[in-house]
C-alpha positions in Angstrom: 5.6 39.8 1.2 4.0 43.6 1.8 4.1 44.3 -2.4 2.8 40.7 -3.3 0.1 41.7 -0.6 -0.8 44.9 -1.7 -0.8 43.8 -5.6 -3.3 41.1 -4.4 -5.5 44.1 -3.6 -5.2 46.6 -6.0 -4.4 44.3 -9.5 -7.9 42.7 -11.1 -8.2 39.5 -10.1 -7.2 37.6 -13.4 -4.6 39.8 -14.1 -2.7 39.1 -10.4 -3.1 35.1 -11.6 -1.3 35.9 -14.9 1.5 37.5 -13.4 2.1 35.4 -10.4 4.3 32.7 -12.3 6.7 35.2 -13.6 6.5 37.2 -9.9 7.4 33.9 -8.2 10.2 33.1 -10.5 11.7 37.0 -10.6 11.8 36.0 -6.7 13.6 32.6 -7.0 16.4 34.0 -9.4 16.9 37.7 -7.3 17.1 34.4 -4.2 19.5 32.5 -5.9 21.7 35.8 -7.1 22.0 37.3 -4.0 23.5 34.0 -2.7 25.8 33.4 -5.1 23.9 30.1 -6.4 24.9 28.1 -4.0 23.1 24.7 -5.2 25.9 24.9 -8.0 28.4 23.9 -5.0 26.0 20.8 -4.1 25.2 17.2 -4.7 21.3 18.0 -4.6 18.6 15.2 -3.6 15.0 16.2 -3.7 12.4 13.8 -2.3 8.7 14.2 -2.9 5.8 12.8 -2.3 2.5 12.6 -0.8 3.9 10.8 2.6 7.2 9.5 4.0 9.2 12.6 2.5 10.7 13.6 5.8 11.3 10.2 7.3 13.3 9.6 3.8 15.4 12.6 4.4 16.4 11.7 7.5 17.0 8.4 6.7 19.0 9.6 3.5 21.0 12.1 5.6 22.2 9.4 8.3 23.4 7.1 5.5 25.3 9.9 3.6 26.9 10.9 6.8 28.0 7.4 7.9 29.7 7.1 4.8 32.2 10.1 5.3 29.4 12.7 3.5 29.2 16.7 5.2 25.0 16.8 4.4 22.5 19.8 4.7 18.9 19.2 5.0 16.0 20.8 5.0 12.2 19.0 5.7 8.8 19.8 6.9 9.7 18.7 10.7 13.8 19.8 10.9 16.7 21.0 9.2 19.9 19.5 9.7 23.8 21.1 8.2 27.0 19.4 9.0 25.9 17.6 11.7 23.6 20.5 13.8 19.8 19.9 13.9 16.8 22.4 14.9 13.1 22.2 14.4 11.5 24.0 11.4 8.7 26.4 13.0 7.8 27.8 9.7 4.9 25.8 9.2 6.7 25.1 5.5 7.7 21.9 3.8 10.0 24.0 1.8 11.3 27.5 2.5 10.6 30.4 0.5 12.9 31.4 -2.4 14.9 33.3 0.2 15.1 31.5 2.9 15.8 28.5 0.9 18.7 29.9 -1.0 20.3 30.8 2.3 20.0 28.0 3.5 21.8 26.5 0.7 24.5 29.3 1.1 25.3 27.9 5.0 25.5 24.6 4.1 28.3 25.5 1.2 29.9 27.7 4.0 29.9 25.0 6.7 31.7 22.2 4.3 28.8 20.3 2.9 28.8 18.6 -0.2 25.3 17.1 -0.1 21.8 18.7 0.5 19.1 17.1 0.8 15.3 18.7 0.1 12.2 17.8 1.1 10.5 19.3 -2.2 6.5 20.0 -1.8 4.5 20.6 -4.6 3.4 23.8 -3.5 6.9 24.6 -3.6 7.2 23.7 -7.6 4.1 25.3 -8.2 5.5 28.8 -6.6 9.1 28.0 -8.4 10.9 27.6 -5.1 12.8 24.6 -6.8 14.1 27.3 -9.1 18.0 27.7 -9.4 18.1 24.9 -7.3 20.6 22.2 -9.2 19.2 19.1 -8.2 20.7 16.2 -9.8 18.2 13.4 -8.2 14.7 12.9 -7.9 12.6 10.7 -5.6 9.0 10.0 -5.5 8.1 8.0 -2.1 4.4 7.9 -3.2 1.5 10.1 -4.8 -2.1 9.8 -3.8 -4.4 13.0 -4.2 -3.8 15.8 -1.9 -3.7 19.8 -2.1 -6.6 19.5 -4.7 -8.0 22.7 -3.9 -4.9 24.3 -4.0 -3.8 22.7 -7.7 -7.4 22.2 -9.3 -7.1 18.4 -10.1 -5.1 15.5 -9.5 -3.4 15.3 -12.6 -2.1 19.0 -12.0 -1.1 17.8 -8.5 1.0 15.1 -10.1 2.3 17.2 -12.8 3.8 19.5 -10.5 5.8 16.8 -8.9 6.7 15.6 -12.1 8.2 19.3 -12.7 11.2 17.7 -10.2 12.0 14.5 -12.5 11.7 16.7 -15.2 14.2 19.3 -14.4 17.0 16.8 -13.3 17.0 15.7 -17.1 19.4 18.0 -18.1 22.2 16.7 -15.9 24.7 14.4 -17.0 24.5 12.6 -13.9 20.8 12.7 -13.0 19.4 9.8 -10.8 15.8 9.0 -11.1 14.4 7.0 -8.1 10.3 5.8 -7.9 8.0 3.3 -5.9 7.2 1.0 -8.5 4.2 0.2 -6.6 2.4 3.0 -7.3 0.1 2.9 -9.8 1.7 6.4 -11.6 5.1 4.7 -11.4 5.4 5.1 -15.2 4.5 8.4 -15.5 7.3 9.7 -13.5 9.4 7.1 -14.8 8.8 8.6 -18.3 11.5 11.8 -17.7 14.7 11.7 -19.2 17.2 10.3 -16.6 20.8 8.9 -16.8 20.1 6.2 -14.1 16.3 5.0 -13.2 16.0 3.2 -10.3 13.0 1.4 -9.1 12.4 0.1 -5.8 9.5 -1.9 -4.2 7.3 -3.9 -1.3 6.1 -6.3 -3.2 8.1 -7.4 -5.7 6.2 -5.3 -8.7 8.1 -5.8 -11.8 6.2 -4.7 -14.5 8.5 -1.6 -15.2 11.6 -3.6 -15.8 12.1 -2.5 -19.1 12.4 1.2 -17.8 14.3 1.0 -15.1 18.2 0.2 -15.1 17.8 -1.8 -11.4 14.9 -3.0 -8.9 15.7 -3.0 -4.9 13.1 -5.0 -3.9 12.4 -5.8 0.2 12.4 -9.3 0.9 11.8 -11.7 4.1 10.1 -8.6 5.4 9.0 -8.9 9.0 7.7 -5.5 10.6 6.3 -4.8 14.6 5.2 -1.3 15.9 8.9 0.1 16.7 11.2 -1.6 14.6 12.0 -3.6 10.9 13.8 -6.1 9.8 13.7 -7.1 5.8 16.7 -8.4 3.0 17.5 -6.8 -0.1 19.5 -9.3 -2.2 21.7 -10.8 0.0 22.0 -8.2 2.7 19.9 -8.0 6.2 18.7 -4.2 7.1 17.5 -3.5 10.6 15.2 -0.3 11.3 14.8 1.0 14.6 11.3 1.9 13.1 7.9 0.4 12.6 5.2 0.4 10.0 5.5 -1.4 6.5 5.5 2.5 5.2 8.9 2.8 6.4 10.8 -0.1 4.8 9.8 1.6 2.0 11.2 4.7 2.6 14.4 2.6 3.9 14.2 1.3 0.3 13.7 4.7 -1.4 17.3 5.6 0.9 19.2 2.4 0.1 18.4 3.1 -4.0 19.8 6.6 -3.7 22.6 5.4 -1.6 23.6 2.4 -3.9 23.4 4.8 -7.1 25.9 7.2 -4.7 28.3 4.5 -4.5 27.9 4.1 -0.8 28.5 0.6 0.9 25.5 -1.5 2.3 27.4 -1.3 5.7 27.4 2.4 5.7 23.6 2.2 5.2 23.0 0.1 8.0 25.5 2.6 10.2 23.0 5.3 9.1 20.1 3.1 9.6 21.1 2.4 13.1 21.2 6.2 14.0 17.6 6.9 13.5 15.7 5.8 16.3 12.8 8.3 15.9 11.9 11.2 13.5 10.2 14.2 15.0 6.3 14.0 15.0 6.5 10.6 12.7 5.6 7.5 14.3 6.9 9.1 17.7 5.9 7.1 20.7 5.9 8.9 24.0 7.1 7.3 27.0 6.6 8.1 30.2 6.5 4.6 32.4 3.0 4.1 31.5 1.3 0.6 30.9 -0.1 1.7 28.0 1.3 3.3 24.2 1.1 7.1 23.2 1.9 7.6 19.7 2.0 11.1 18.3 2.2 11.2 14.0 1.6 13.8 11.5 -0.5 12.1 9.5 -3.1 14.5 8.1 -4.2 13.1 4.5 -6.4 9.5 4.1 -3.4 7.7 3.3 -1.3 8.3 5.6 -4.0 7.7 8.2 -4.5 4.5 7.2 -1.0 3.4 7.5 -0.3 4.5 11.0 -4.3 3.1 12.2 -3.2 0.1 10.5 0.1 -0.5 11.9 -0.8 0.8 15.4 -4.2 -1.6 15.2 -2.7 -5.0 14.5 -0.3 -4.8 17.8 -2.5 -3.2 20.3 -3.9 -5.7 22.8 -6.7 -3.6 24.1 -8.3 -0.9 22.5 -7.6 2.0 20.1 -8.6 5.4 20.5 -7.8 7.8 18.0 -7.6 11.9 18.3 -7.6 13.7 15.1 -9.1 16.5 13.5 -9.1 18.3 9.8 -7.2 21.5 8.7 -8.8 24.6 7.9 -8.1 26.8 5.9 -10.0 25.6 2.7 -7.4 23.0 2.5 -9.0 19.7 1.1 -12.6 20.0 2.4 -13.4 16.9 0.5 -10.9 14.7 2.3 -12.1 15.8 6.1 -15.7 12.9 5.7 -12.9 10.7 5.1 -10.4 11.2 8.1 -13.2 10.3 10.0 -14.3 7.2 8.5 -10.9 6.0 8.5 -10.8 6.7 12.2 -13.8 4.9 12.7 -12.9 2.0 10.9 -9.6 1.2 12.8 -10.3 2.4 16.1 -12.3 1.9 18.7 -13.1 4.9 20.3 -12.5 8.5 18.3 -11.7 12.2 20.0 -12.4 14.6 17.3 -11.3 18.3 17.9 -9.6 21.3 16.4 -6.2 21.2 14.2 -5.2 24.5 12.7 -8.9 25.7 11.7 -7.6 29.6 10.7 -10.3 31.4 9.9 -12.7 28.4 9.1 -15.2 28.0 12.1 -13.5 25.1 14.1 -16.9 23.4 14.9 -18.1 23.5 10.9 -14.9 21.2 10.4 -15.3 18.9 13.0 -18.7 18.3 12.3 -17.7 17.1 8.9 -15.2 14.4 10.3 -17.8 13.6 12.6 -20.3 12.6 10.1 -17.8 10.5 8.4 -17.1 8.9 11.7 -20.5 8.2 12.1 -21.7 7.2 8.9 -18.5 4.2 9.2 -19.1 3.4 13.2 -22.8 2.2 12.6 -21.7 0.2 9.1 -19.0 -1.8 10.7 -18.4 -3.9 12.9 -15.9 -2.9 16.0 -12.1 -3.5 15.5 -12.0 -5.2 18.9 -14.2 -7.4 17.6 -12.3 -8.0 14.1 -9.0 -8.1 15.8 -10.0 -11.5 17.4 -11.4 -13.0 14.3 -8.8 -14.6 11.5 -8.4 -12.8 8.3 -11.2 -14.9 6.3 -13.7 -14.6 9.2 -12.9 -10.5 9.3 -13.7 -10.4 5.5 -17.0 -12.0 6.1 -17.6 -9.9 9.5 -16.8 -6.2 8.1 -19.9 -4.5 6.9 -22.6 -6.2 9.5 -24.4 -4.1 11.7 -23.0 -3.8 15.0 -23.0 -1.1 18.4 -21.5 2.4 17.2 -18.1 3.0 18.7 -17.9 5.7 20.8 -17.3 9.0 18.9 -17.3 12.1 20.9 -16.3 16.3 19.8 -14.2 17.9 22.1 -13.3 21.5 20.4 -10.0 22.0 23.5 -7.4 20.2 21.1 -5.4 19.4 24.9 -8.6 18.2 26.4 -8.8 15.8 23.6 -5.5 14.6 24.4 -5.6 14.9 28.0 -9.3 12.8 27.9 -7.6 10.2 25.2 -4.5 9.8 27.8 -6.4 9.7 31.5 -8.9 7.0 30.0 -7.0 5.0 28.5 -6.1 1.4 30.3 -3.9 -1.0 30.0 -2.6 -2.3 26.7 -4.2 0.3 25.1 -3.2 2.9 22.1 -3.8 6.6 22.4 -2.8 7.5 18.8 -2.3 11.6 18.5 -2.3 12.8 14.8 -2.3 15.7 12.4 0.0 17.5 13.7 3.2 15.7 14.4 5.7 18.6 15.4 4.9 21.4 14.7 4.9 24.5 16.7 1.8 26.3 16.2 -1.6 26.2 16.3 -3.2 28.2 13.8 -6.6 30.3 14.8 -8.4 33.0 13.3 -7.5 36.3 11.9 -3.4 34.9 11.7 -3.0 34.3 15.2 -0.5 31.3 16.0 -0.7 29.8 19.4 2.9 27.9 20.7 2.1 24.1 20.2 3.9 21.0 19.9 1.3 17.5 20.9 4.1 15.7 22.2 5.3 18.0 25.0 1.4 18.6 26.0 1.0 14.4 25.8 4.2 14.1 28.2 3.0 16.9 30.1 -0.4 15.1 31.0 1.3 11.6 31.2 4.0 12.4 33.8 1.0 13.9 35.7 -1.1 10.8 35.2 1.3 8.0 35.8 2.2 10.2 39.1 -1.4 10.4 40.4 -1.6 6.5 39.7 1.4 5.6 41.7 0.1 7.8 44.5 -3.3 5.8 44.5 
């Protein structure tokens, strides 16, 4: 906003930090006033987390709808009210105290009963949850991210504790967490009506804290779909990757403590074929897999390598790159070990740099990639090895894999898609959907890395054809 910009410049620097709390929240209440507080007309669900927030909403909002539910929703990727969907080109997880109240507003205008939000910590920490009445809380998963941005992890976790802690005062608040995560109990330690834990593998250690467990059970998981029992019920996914059976899980708790029917959640189960820039595989009659994910933290990488690695026959070749922007320097080394260490070739080039020198930051995932490529051994190579040969292979000196710059974010793609053979995996991430690419000095290029990978796969499976 112009008078938040302009204070920036003329207010001493520690004195614009002490008064940016109290500006953000003045904003969020004038928001929610001048809609009328809408969230008070509202069955609220926030879901946060470090990954697998938007896939949960979507998931959440196909199950509530199957069951009879009008839903709003509003994530990183989409936003969704009574039934209507569009893309979110904001380049926000959560919209600004405004924006977000409006939003709100339309969905109480267009019949819904139920919104769900995709609730970022950046969002607590600038008090857009504010006036917002949520009445349940999910945590899909915490690992450190936004560090620069919060000072620490423990402040990163504390402001997505601020969600669990604000449901409290309802009378009907619902507190959902992954028991497998390892700060299960800290979020588990807000007041809540119901507590509801939910897990992969069966972690019951916080049994005394929660009131039920949904636990996944005769789980068995391939590169496009899911299959896996809770209790005595079946669930199919139409999507792959272990990480998503545990945002199915995450859905069915919230679902269960809503009073909806197992048979409504497979109805909204069985709606969801894809979610926008998650796991997306692009398919244009070639002999070979695109995938294009948004995966842009360590974590999150490593779950879609490691899903996409264990079902590709041939080899996997990875195009990624780091964020600029200051935003989490120390984790860019990283991206590209973890690149190197599941694939088999690596494209590093430009994603979003702003007004960081592109080159600076792919140099840095580079040397990551590097420094991993010559310590272990190739993934082709592990991939036909069992599991207790691989644990005695990894770390033995072998042939780099090929790592190569290539600054053109398309040429990456488009040199990833025209040399890849078949049975390979041209995996595509940081990005996911969005519509912009974001350069120096605020300029935003139009952008979206699936329509530029169909765009150079219609032309290459047509040119093969004609051969």
């Amino acid at each position: 906003m112009i008078i938040f910009d302009v204070g920036r410049k003329i207010i001493p620097k520690p004195f614009f930090h002490a008064l940016q709390p109290s500006w953000h929240w003045s904003l969020a209440f004038l928001g929610a006033l001048l809609y009328g507080f809408p969230s008070r007309k509202l069955t609220v669900i926030g879901v946060t987390g470090t990954k697998g927030k938007t896939t949960t909403c979507v998931l959440l909002a196909h199950v509530f709808e199957a069951a009879g539910y009008r839903v709003g929703m509003t994530t990183t990727a989409l936003f969704r009210i009574a039934g209507r969907e569009w893309l979110n080109d904001t380049k926000q997880t959560m919209q600004g105290r405004f924006a977000m109240q409006k939003l709100l507003r339309r969905m109480v205008r267009e019949g819904c009963t139920v919104a769900i939000i995709e609730t970022s910590s950046q969002a607590i920490k600038q008090f857009r949850h504010k006036w917002i009445n949520y009445q349940t809380a999910v945590l899909t998963n915490i690992s450190p991210e936004h560090i620069e941005s919060h000072g620490s992890f423990e402040k990163y976790r504390a402001a997505k504790g601020e969600l669990f802690r604000v449901i409290g005062k309802h009378t009907r608040s619902l507190s959902v967490v992954n028991l497998d995560e390892k700060d299960a109990r800290y979020f588990l330690h807000f007041p809540a009506k119901q507590k509801v834990g939910f897990t992969l593998h069966g972690n019951i250690s916080h049994q005394t804290i929660v009131h039920k467990t949904i636990t996944a059970q005769k789980k068995e998981v391939s590169e496009r779909q899911s299959t896996f029992m809770v209790g005595d019920t079946s669930f199919h996914l139409r999507l792959g990757g272990i990480f998503n059976v545990a945002n199915a899980l995450a859905t069915i708790a919230v679902a269960q403590a809503h009073c909806i029917q197992n048979e409504d959640i497979r109805q909204g189960f069985d709606v969801v074929a894809t979610v926008p820039g998650r796991m997306e595989f692009i398919d244009e009659d070639q002999d070979f897999t695109v995938v294009v994910d948004y995966a842009h933290e360590p974590r999150s990488l490593e779950a879609i390598y490691a899903a996409l690695q264990s079902t590709t026959r041939g080899t996997l070749i990875a195009v990624l790159g780091a964020a600029g922007g200051g935003r989490d320097k120390q984790k860019r080394k990283r991206l590209g070990e973890l690149a190197a260490q599941y694939a088999d070739r690596v494209i590093i080039t430009e994603e979003d740099p702003y007004d960081e020198n592109p080159r600076e930051i792919m140099d840095m995932v580079a040397e990551g990639a590097n420094f991993q490529s010559a310590d272990f051994a190739s993934p082709q190579d592990l991939r036909s090895l069992n599991i207790e040969n691989k644990k005695k292979f990894r770390g033995h000196k072998k042939q780099p894999i090929d790592v190569k710059i290539i600054e053109d974010r398309k040429a990456a793609i488009y040199t990833a898609i025209t040399e890849a053979k078949k049975g390979d995996t041209v995996v595509i991430t940081g990005k996911g959907c969005e519509p912009w690419l974001m350069r120096a000095n605020g300029k935003k290029v139009p952008w979206d890395d699936r329509e530029i990978a169909r765009e150079i796969l219609r032309k290459h499976v047509l040119d093969t054809h004609l051969k």
